[in-house]
C-alpha positions in Angstrom: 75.2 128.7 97.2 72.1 127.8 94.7 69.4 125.9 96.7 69.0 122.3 95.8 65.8 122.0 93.3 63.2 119.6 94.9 60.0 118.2 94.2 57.5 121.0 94.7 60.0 123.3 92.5 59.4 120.9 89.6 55.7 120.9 90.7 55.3 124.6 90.7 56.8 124.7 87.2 54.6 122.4 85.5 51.2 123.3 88.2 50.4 119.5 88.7 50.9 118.1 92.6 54.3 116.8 94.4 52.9 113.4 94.3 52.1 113.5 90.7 55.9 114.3 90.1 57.2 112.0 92.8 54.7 109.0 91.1 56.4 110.2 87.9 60.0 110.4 89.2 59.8 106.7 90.3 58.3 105.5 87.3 54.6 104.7 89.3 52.5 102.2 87.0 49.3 104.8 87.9 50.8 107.9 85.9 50.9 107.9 82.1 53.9 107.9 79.6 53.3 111.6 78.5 53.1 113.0 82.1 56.3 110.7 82.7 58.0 112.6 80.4 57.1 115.9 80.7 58.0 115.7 84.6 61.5 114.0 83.1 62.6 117.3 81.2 61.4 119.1 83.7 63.8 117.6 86.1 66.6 118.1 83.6 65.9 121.4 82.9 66.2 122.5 86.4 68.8 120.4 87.4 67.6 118.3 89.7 68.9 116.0 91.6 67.1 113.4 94.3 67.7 113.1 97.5 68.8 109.2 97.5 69.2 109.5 101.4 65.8 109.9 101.9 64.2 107.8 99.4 66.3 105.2 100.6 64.7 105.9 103.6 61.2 105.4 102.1 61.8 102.8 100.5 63.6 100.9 102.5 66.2 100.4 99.4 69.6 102.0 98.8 69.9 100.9 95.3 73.8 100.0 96.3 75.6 96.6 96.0 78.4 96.1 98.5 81.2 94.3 96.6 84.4 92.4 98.4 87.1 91.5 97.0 90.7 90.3 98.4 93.0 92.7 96.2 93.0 95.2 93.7 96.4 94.5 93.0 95.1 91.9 90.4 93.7 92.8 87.3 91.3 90.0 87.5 89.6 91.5 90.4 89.3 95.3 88.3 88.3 92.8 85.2 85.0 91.5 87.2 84.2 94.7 88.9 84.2 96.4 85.4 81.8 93.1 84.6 79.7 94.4 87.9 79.9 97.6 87.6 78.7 97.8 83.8 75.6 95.8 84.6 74.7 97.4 87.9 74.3 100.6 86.1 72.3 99.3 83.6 69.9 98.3 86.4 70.1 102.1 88.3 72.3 100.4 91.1 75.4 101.8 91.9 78.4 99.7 93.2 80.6 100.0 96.8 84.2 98.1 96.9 86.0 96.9 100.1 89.2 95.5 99.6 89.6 92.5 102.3 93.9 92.7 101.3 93.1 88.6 101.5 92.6 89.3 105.5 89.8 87.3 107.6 90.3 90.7 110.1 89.6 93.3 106.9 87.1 91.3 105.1 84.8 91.0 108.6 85.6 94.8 108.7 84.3 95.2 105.3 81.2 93.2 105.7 80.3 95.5 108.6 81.2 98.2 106.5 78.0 97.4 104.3 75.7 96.3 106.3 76.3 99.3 108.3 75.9 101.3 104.7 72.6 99.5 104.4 73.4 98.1 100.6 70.9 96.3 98.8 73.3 93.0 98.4 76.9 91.8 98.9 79.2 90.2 96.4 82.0 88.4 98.2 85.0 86.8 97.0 87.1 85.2 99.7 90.2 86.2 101.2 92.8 83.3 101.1 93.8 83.8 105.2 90.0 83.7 106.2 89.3 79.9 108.5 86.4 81.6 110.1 83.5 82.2 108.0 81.0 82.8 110.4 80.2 86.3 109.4 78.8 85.2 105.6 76.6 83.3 107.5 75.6 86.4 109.2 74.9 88.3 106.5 72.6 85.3 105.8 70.6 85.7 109.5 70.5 89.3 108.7 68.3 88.5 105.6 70.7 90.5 103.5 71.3 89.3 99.8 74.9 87.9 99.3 76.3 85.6 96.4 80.1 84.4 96.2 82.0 85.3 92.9 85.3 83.4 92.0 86.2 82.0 95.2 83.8 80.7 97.3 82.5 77.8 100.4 79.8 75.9 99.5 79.3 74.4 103.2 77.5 77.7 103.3 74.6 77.3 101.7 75.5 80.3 99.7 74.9 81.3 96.1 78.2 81.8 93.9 79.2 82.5 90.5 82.5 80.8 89.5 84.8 79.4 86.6 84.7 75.6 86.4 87.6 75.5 88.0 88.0 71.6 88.4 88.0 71.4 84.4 90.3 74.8 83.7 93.0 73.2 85.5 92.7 69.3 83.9 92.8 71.2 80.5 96.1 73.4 81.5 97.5 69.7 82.9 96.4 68.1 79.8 97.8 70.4 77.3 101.4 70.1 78.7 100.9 66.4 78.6 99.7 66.7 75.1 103.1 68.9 74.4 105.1 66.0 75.6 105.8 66.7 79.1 106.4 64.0 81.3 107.2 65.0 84.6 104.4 68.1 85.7 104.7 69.9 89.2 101.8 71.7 90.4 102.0 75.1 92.8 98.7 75.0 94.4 97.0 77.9 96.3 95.4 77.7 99.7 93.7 74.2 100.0 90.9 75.3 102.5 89.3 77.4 99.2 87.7 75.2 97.2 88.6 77.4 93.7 91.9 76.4 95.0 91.2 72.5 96.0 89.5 72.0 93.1 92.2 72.9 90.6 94.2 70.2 92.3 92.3 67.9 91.7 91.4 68.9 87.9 95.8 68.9 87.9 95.6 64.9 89.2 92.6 63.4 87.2 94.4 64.9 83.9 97.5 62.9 85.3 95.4 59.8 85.8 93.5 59.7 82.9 96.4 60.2 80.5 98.4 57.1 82.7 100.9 59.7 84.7 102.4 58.5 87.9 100.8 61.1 90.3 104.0 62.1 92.6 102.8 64.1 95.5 106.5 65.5 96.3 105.6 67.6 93.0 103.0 69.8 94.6 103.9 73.0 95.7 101.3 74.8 98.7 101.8 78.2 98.4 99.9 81.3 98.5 99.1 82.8 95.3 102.2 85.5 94.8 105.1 86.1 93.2 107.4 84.6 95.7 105.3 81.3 96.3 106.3 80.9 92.7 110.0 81.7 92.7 109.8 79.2 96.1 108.2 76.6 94.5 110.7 76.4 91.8 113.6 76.2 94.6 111.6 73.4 96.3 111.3 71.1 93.0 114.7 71.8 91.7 116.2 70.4 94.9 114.6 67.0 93.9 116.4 64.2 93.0 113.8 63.3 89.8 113.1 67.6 88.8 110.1 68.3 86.6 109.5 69.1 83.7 106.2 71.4 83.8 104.8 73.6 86.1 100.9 74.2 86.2 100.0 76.9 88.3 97.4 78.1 90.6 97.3 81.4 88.7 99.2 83.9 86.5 101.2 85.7 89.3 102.2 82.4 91.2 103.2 81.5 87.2 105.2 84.7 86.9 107.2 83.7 89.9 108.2 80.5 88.4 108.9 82.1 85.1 111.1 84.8 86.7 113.2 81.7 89.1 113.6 79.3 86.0 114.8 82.3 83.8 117.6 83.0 86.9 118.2 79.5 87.0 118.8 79.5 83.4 116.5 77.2 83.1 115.2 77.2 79.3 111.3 78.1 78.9 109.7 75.9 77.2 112.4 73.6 75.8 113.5 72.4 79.5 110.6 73.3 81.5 106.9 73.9 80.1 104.9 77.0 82.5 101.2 77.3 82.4 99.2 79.8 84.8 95.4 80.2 85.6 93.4 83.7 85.0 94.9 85.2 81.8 96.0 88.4 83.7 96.6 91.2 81.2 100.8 91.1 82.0 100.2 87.5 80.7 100.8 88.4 76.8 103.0 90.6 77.3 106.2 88.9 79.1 108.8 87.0 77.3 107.9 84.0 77.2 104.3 85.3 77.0 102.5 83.3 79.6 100.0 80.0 78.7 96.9 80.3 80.7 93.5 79.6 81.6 91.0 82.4 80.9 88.1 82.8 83.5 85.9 85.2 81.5 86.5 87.9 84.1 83.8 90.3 82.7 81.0 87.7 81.8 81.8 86.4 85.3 81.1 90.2 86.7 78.5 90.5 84.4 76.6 87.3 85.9 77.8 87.9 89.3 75.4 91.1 89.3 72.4 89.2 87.6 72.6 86.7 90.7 72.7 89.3 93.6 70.1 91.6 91.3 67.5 88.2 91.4 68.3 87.2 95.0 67.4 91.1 96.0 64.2 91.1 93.6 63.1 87.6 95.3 63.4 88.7 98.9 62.3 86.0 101.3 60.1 84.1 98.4 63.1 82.0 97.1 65.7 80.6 99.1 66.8 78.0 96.5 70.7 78.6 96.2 72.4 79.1 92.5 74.9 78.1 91.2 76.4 79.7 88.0 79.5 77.5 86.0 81.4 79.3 83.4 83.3 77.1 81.3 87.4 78.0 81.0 88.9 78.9 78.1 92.7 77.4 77.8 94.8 79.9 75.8 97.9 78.6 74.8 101.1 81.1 74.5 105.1 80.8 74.1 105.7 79.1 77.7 104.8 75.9 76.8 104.6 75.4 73.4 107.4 72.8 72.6 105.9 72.0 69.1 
């Protein structure tokens, strides 16, 4: 097997010092553009390749970002690691996933996972069975980087990077109220997530503002899946006064609904009006295609990475926590369009 080329190859071949081509390899303010690039075509001309082990070593920096996230089962989670991984390798750093499979047990597992790899930052998004969150605030005493992205605690003290979820679910309330409906169920996710708590209460103040009895008999906790959907729907059609909307936690919970009404023969939208949260790529494409609430998945990614980037560049200098608020989009589709 060919020996891997190091440094002193590429300083043979060119008759200038190791340090001079190590100084040039890492871009050292000391060495000049034309020596830069002479040692760079070197480098690709004997096919080298570094040895990130040991500078991580050096330099104390693994140019790696640990990044959590409760499924891959979701295309919203792929959509922001595409965001985080596009930007990442803009920035040389190369991107670790952990899926927590929305466990408190596998997303402590996968926190160890990268502190143990030695990554640069974290990116966490939290799983909906996790009560404890005692190891984020370890990550914290360990003076590791971390930032929240989508769902998040902001007891912490904790940067994140989230939709304004408060006003994507008032618009999704308000736009079946502006189609006519009159009676509006909401299936809610796990209230002790604030994504989650705070779409409630988006769903209520749309009820309020626009003179809507709230009844709290029409909300629905489930657990953001298919079946918490399909459940839901059982649950409100055993009421004596049934709705006449559903506003959803998110597109799968949605789907659920959809797929229950449809067996119930239920008419979509003419009897009962659905609109989910996310704008999950299966959204369009189902009959009725699927009214939603898009979270701008990739700009979210793309911001995500900028946050955990400037918390590793400050260090210990800034402590301040961020807090980054994209604005929803509603996108309105066959599933509760009445008019």
């Amino acid at each position: 097997m060919k020996k891997p080329v190091t440094i002193n190859d590429i300083a043979r071949e060119l008759n200038i010092t190791a340090a001079t081509v190590s100084r040039a390899l890492s871009n050292h303010r000391e060495i000049s553009a034309a020596t830069k690039e002479i040692v760079r075509q070197a480098a690709i001309r004997l096919d080298y390749n570094p040895n990130k082990v040991a500078s991580s070593l050096r330099s104390g920096k693994t140019n790696i970002i640990g990044v959590l996230i409760p499924t891959a089962e979701h295309i919203f989670f792929g959509s922001v690691i595409h965001g985080i991984s596009n930007a990442a390798s803009m920035n040389g750093y190369e991107v670790l996933i952990y899926q927590s499979n929305e466990s408190e047990q596998f997303e402590k597992k996968g926190i160890n996972a990268f502190l143990n790899a030695r990554v640069d930052g974290i990116l966490a998004s939290i799983a909906k069975d996790t009560r404890d969150f005692s190891h984020f605030s370890y990550v914290k005493e360990k003076n590791v980087p971390i930032a929240f992205f989508d769902r998040f605690n902001d007891s912490l003290g904790i940067s994140s990077v989230c939709i304004d979820d408060y006003r994507g679910a008032f618009l999704a309330a308000e736009s079946l109220i502006k189609e006519g409906y009159k009676r509006i169920a909401y299936i809610s996710g796990p209230l002790h997530i604030k994504t989650f708590s705070e779409r409630v209460r988006g769903y209520k103040d749309a009820l309020e503002q626009y003179d809507m009895n709230f009844d709290p008999g029409l909300i629905y906790n489930g657990d953001i899946s298919i079946e918490a959907g399909r459940n839901a729907i059982k649950a409100f059609f055993k009421l004596e006064r049934k709705p006449d909307a559903i506003c959803a936690v998110e597109d799968f919970t949605a789907l659920g609904a959809l797929k229950e009404l449809k067996g119930m023969g239920i008419n979509v939208p003419g009897d009962v009006g659905v609109i989910g949260f996310c704008n999950d790529l299966f959204s369009e494409h189902i009959s009725p295609s699927l009214s939603t609430v898009d979270q701008q998945t990739v700009a979210m990614g793309e911001e995500a990475f900028e946050l955990i980037h400037k918390l590793i560049k400050d260090g210990h200098k800034n402590q301040r926590v961020h807090r980054k608020v994209l604005e929803p989009i509603i996108v309105l589709r066959e599933s509760s369009k009445r008019t």
